[in-house]
C-alpha positions as CSV (number, residue, x, y, z in Angstrom):
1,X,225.5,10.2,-87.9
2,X,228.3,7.7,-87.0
3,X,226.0,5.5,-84.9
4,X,225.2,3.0,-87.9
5,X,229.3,2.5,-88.9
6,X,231.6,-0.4,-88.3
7,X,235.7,0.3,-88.5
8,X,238.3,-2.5,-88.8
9,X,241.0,-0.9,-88.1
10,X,242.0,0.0,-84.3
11,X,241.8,3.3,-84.2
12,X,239.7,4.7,-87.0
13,X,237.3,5.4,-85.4
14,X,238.4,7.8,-83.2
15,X,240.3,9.3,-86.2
16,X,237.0,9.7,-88.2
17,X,235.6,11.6,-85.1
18,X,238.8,14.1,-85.3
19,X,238.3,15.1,-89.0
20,X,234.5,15.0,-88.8
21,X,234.9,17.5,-85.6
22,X,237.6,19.7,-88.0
23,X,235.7,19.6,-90.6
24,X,232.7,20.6,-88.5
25,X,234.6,23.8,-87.0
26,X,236.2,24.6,-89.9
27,X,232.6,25.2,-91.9
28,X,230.7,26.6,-88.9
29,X,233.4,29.3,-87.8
30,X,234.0,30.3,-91.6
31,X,229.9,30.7,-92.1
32,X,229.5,32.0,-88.1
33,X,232.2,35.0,-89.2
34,X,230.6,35.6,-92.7
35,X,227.0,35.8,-91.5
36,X,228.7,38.1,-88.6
37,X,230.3,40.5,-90.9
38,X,227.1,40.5,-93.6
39,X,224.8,40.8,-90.8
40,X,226.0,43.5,-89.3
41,X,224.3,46.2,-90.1
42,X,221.3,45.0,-88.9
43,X,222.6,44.3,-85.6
44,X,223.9,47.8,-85.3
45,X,220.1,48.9,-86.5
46,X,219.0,46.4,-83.7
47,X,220.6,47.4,-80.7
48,X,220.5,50.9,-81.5
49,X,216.7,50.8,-81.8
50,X,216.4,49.1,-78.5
51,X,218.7,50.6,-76.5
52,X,216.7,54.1,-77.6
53,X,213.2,52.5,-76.5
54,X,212.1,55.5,-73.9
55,X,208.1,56.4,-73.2
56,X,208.9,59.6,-74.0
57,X,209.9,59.1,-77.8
58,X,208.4,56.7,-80.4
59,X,210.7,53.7,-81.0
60,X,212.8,54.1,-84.0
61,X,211.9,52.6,-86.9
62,X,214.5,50.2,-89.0
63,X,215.1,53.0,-91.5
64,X,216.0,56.0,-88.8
65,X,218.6,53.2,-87.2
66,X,220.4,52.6,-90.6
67,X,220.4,56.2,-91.3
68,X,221.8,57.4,-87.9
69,X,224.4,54.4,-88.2
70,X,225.9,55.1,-91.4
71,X,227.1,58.4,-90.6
72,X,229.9,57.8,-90.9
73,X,229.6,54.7,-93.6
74,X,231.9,52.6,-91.4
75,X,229.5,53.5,-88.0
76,X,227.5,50.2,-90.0
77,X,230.0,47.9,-88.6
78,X,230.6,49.2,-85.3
79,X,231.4,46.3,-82.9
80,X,233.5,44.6,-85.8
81,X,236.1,43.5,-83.4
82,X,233.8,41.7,-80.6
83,X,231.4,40.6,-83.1
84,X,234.5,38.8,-84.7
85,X,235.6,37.3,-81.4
86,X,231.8,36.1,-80.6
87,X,231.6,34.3,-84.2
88,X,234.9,32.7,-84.3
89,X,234.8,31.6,-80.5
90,X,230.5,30.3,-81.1
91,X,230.9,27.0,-83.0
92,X,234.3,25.9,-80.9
93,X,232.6,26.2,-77.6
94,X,229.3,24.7,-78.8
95,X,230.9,21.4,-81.1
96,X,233.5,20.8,-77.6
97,X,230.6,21.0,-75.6
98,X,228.3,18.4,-77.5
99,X,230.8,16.3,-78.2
100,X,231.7,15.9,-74.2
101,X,228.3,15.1,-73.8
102,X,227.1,12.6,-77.3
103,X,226.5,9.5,-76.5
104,X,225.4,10.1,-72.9
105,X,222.4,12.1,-73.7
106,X,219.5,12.9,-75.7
107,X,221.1,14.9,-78.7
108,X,218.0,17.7,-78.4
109,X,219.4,17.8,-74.3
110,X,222.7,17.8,-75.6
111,X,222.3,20.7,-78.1
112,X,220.9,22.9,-75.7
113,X,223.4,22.4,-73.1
114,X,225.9,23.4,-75.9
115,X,224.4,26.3,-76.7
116,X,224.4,27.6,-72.6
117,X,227.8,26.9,-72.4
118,X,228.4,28.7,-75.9
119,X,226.3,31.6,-74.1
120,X,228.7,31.8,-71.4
121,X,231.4,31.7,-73.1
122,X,231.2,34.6,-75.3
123,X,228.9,36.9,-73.5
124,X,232.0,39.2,-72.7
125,X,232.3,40.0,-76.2
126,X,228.5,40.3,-77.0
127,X,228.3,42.6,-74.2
128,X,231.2,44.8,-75.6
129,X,228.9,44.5,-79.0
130,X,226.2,45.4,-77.4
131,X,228.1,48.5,-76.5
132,X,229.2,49.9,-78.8
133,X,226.3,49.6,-81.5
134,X,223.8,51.0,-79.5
135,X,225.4,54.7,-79.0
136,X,223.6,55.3,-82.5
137,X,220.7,57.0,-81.5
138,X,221.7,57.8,-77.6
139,X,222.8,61.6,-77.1
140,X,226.5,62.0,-77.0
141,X,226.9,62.6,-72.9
142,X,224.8,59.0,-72.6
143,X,227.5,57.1,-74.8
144,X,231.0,58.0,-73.9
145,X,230.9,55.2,-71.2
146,X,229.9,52.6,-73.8
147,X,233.0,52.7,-75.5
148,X,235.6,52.0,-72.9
149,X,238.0,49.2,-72.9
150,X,237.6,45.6,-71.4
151,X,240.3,46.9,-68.8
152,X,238.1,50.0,-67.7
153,X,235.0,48.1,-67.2
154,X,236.5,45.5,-65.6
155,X,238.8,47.6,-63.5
156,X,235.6,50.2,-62.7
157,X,232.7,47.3,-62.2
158,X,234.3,44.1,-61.6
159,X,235.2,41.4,-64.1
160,X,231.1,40.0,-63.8
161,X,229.8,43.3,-65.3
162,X,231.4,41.4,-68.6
163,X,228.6,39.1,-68.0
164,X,226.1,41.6,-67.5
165,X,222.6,40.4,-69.4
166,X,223.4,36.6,-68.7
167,X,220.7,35.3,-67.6
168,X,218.1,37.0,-70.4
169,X,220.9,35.7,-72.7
170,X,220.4,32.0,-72.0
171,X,216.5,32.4,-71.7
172,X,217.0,33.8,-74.7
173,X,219.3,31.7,-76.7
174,X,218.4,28.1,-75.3
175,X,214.8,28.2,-76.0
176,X,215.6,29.8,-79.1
177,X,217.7,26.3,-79.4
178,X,215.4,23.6,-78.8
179,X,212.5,25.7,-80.3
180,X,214.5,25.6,-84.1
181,X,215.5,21.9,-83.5
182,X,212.7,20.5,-82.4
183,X,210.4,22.3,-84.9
184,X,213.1,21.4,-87.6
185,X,213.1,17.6,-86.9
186,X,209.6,17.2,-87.0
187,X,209.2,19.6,-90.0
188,X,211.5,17.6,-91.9
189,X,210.6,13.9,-91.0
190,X,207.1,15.1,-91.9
191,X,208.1,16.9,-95.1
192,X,210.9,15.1,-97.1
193,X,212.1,11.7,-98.2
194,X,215.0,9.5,-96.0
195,X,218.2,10.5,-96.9
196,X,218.7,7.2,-98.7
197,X,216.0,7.7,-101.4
198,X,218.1,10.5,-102.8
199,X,221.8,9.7,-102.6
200,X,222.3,8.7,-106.2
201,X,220.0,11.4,-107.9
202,X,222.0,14.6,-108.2
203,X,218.6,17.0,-108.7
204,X,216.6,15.0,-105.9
205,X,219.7,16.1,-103.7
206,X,219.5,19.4,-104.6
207,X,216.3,19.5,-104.6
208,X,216.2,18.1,-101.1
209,X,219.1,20.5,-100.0
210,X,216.9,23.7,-100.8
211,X,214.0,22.4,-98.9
212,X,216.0,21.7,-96.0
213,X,217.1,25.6,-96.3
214,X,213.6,26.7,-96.4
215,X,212.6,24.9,-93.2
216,X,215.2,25.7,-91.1
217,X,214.8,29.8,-92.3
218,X,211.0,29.4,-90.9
219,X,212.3,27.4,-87.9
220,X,214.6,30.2,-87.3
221,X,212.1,33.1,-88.5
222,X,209.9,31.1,-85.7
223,X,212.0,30.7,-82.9
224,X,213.9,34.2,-83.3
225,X,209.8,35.6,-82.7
226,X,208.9,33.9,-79.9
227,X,212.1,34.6,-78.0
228,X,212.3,38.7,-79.2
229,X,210.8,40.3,-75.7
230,X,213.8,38.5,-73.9
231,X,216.2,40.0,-76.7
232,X,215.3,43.6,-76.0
233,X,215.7,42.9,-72.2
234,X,219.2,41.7,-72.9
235,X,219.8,44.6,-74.4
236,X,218.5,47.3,-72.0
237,X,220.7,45.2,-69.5
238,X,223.6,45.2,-71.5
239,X,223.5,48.9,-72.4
240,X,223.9,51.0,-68.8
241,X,222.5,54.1,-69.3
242,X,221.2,54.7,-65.8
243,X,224.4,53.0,-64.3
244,X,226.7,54.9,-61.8
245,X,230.0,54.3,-64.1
């Protein structure tokens, strides 16, 4: 936080906020696209077991998703290209937002508001995703509409189909929000030492860095549950199979 420091020079300050805000983006898009690219597979699993949800046939199991999907091996990364655009485009969208908004508001309000605007922002590419990952377990003469351009859905539905499971997006994503930062404040002010106590003992630090790791993966495990039934309604959305195209 910057709130506590004092700068001499005319200026600095607003110098320290543009390489903090580089340095910010620079980290978050490099570990946004490498989680994007390790993860996936599992997102391909993911929206190809939702979008196949029918009452007629059991829903697919992890396993039959990853199985379907890898034939071919490269049908694991399907969506590379929009998943790409989603990660890189994430952390700009949400860091220009908060800042616009710090120091006017509560940083939990603030963070939230981020992350809608970060919702908005990409959804175009999640929807194209979307897409494209769940023809996996769909039969052929359902899927050859998920795989059109930008241009043809926009030129065939109107440039708002790119927005097309919006609003289960946000109800989604901004709870999902303010459920992991809340949780993960009060976890860690309950759980480990001030910052100070540690800053000149290497292992403490360490120490303190893998703790902070654990909580957050439970405050994510956490939040990621609670918000799944709006996930697979995104999805159905997203994925037009009954749609006049």
């Amino acid at each position: 936080s910057l709130s506590g420091r004092t700068f001499a020079v005319p200026g600095a300050h607003a110098m320290q906020n543009r390489e903090e805000f580089t340095a910010l983006l620079s980290a978050g898009t490099s570990s946004a696209v490498a989680l994007s690219v390790l993860g996936l597979p599992l997102d391909v699993a993911r929206h190809a077991a939702q979008a196949a949800i029918s009452k007629k046939s059991p829903t697919p199991t992890l396993r039959e998703a990853l199985r379907a999907a890898a034939v071919p091996k490269s049908g694991l990364f399907r969506g590379l290209w929009p998943a790409l655009c989603c990660s890189s485009l994430s952390p700009l969208a949400f860091l220009l937002s908060y800042e616009v908004q710090r120091g006017s508001t509560q940083v939990l309000q603030a963070a939230m508001v981020a992350k809608a605007v970060q919702v908005a922002v990409v959804q175009p590419f999640d929807f194209l995703r979307v897409c494209r990952q769940a023809v996996v377990l769909l039969p052929e003469k359902q899927t050859t509409h998920l795989l059109r351009s930008p241009w043809e859905v926009a030129s065939t539905e109107g440039l708002r189909s790119m927005w097309r499971g919006f609003i289960p997006t946000l109800l989604r994503d901004v709870p999902a929000a303010g459920c992991f930062w809340s949780s993960y404040m009060s976890l860690s002010a309950a759980l480990l030492n001030e910052p100070f106590e540690e800053e000149f003992d290497k292992k403490a630090m360490q120490q303190r860095a893998l703790s902070c790791a654990g909580i957050s993966s439970v405050c994510a495990a956490a939040a990621a549950l609670l918000t799944q039934p709006m996930d697979v309604v995104k999805t159905r959305m997203q994925v037009p199979r009954f749609w006049r195209t």
